[in-house]
C-alpha positions in Angstrom: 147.8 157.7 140.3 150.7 160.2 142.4 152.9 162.2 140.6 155.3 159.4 142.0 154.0 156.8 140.4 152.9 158.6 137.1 156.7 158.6 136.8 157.7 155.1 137.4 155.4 154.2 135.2 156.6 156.5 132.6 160.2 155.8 133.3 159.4 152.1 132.8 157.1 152.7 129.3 160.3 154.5 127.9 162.5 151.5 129.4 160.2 149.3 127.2 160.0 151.6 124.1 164.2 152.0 124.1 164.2 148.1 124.4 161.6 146.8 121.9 163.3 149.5 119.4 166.6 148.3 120.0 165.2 144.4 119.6 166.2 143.4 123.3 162.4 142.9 124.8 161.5 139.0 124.7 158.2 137.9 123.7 158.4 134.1 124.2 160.7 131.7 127.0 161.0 128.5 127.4 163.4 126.8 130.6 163.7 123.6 131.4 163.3 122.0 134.9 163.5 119.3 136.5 159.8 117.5 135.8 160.1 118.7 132.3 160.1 121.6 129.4 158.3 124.7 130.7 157.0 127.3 128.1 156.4 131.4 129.1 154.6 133.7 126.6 154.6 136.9 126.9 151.9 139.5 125.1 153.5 141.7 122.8 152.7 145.1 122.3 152.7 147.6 119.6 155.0 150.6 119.3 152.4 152.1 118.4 150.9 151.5 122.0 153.3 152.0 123.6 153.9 155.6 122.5 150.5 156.7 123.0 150.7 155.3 126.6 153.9 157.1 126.8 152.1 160.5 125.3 149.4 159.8 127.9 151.4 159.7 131.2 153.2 162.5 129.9 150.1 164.8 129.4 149.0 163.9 133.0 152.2 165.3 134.6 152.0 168.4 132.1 155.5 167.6 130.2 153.9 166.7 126.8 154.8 169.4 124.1 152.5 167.9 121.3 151.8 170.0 117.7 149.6 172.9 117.8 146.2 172.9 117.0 146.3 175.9 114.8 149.0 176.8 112.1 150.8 180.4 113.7 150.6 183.2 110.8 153.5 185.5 110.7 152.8 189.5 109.6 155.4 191.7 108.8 
């Protein structure tokens, strides 16, 4: 993926995150027309999931600040 797209696609993840935490992202729809009932279901994901795709894209564009790997000793 471009550096472009990496951040659509990030913008979009966070988009998602902001909305499943705040209880606004549908799962399941149903409509009515004019033959009848129609039904859409929609997958759910994990927040879980979601962050870690989040963590990912970050990584590839080099703007993830994760925890060290080692513990930093101070001497006085």
């Amino acid at each position: 993926m471009t550096q472009e797209q990496l951040r659509a696609a990030l913008a979009a993840a966070q988009k998602a995150y902001t909305e499943m935490m705040l209880g606004q992202m549908g799962v399941s729809f149903s409509y009515a027309q004019g033959d009848g009932t129609r039904s859409v279901t929609y997958k759910a994901t994990s927040l879980e999931n979601l962050n870690q795709f989040i963590r990912d894209i970050q990584i590839r564009l080099g703007i993830y600040c994760g925890p060290r790997s080692r513990y930093q000793r101070f001497r006085y």
